[in-house]
C-alpha positions in Angstrom: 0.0 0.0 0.0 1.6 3.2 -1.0 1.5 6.4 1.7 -1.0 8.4 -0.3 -3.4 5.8 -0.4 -3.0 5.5 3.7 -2.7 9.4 4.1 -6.8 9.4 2.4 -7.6 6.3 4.2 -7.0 8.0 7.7 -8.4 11.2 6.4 -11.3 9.7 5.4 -11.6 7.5 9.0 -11.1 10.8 10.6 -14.0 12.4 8.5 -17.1 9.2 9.5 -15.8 9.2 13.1 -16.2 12.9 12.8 -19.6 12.4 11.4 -20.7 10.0 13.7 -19.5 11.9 17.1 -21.5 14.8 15.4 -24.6 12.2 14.7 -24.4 11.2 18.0 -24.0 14.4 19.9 -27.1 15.7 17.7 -29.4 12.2 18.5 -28.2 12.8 22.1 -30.1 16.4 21.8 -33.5 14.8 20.8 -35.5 14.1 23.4 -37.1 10.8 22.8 -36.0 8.6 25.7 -38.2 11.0 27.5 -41.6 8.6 27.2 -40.1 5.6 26.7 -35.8 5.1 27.9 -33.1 4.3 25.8 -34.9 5.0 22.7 -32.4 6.7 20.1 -32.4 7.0 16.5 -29.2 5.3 15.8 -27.9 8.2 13.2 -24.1 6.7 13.2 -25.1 3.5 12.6 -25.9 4.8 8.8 -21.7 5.9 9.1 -21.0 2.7 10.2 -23.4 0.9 6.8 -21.3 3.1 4.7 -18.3 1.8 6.1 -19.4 -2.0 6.3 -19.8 -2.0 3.0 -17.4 0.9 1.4 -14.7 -0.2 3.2 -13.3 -2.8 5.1 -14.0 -5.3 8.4 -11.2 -4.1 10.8 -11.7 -0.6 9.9 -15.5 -0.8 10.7 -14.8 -2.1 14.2 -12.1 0.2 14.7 -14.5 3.2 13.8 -17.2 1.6 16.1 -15.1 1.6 18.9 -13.6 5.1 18.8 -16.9 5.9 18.6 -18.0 4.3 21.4 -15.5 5.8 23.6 -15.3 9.2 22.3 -19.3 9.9 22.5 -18.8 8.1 25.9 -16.2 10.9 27.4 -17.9 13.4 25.6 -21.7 12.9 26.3 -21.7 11.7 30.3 -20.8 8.6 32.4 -18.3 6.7 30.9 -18.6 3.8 32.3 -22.0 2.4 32.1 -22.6 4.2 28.7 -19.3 2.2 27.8 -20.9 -0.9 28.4 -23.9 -0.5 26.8 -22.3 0.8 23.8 -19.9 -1.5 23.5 -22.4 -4.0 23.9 -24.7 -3.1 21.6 -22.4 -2.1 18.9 -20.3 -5.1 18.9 -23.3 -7.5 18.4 -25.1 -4.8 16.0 -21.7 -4.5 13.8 -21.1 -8.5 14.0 -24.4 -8.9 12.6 -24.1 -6.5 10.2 -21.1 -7.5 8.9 -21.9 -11.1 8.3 -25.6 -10.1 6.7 -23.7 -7.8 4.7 -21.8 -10.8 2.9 -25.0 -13.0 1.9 -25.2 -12.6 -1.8 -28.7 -10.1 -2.5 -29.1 -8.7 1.2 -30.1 -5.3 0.6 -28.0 -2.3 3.2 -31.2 -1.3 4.3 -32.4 -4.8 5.5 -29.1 -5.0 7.1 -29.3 -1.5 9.0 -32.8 -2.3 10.3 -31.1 -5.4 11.9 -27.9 -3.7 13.1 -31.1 -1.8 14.4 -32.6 -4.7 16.2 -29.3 -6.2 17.3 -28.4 -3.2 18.9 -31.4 -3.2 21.3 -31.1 -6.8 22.5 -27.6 -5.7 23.2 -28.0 -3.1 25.1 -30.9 -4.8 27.1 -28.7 -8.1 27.5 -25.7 -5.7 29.2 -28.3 -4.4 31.5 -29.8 -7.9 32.3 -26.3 -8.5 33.7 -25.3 -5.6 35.1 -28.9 -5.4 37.2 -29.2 -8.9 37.5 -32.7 -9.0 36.1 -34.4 -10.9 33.7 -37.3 -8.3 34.1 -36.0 -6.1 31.2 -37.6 -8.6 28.6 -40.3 -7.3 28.3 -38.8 -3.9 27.5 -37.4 -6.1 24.6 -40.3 -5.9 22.3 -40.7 -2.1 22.1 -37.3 -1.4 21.5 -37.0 -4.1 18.4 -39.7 -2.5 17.1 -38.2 0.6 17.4 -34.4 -0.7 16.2 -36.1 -1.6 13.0 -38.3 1.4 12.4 -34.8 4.0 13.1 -32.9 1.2 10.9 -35.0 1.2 8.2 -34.5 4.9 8.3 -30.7 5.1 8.8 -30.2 2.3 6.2 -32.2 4.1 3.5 -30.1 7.7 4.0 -26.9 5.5 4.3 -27.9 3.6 0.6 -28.9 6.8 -1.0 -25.1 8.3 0.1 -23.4 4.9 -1.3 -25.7 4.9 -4.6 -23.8 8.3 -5.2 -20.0 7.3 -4.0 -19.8 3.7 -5.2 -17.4 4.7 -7.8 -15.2 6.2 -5.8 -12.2 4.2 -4.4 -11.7 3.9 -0.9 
């Protein structure tokens, strides 16, 4: 690999984690988890299609995780939010990832999962960390709400890669 095609990899890397800490800091402005908590939009998560399928495994993860724990020292308590990001991106992006390589699987079936898989993420870190298997329920509402804000990150993120698929990244 030569250094200028490494100098516009980073640059670009640099540019989706910017837009994703941006996406995130925005979502984290909308007040939705206010009826019903840890609802979110998912906005980054139509970065992280682009980068599924624009560009590579590893650097997907990569991008993930500096996500993770960038909005998490940026946006509150590290910690927990660490989990629960971590959690539910790392199960989200797995499933994304291999849904991504089935032959005909449309990006915006595979956001609405990454949608889904999310959720049960997120809810299987707080089973553990509360010891509960009372959050089950809870489970139902926020699939139905992973696909619905996958659906719409997945179609934004396939109109964006209809237009770029000829560049070279």
């Amino acid at each position: 690999m030569n250094k200028r095609f490494d100098t516009k990899r980073v640059a670009l890397c640099g540019l989706l984690l910017s837009m994703m800490l941006v996406l995130g800091w925005v979502e984290h402005m909308i007040p939705l988890n206010a009826s019903i908590p840890g609802i979110k939009l998912g906005l980054s998560n139509g970065v992280l299609i682009f980068a599924v399928y624009m560009l590579d495994i590893p650097t997907s993860f990569v991008l993930m995780a500096l996500k993770v724990v960038l909005s998490c020292a940026f946006l509150g308590n590290p910690a927990s939010m660490m989990i629960y990001g971590f959690a539910g991106g790392i199960l989200s992006l797995t499933g994304m990832v291999l849904l991504s390589r089935v032959k005909g699987m449309h990006p915006v079936t595979v956001s609405m999962v990454g949608g889904a898989l999310h959720n049960v993420g997120q809810v299987a870190a707080a089973m553990v960390m509360l010891n509960t298997a009372n959050l089950m329920y809870y489970m139902a509402i926020l699939m139905l709400v992973g696909i619905a804000c996958g659906l719409l990150t997945g179609v934004c993120a396939n109109l964006v890669m209809k237009h770029l698929r000829h560049m070279k990244f």
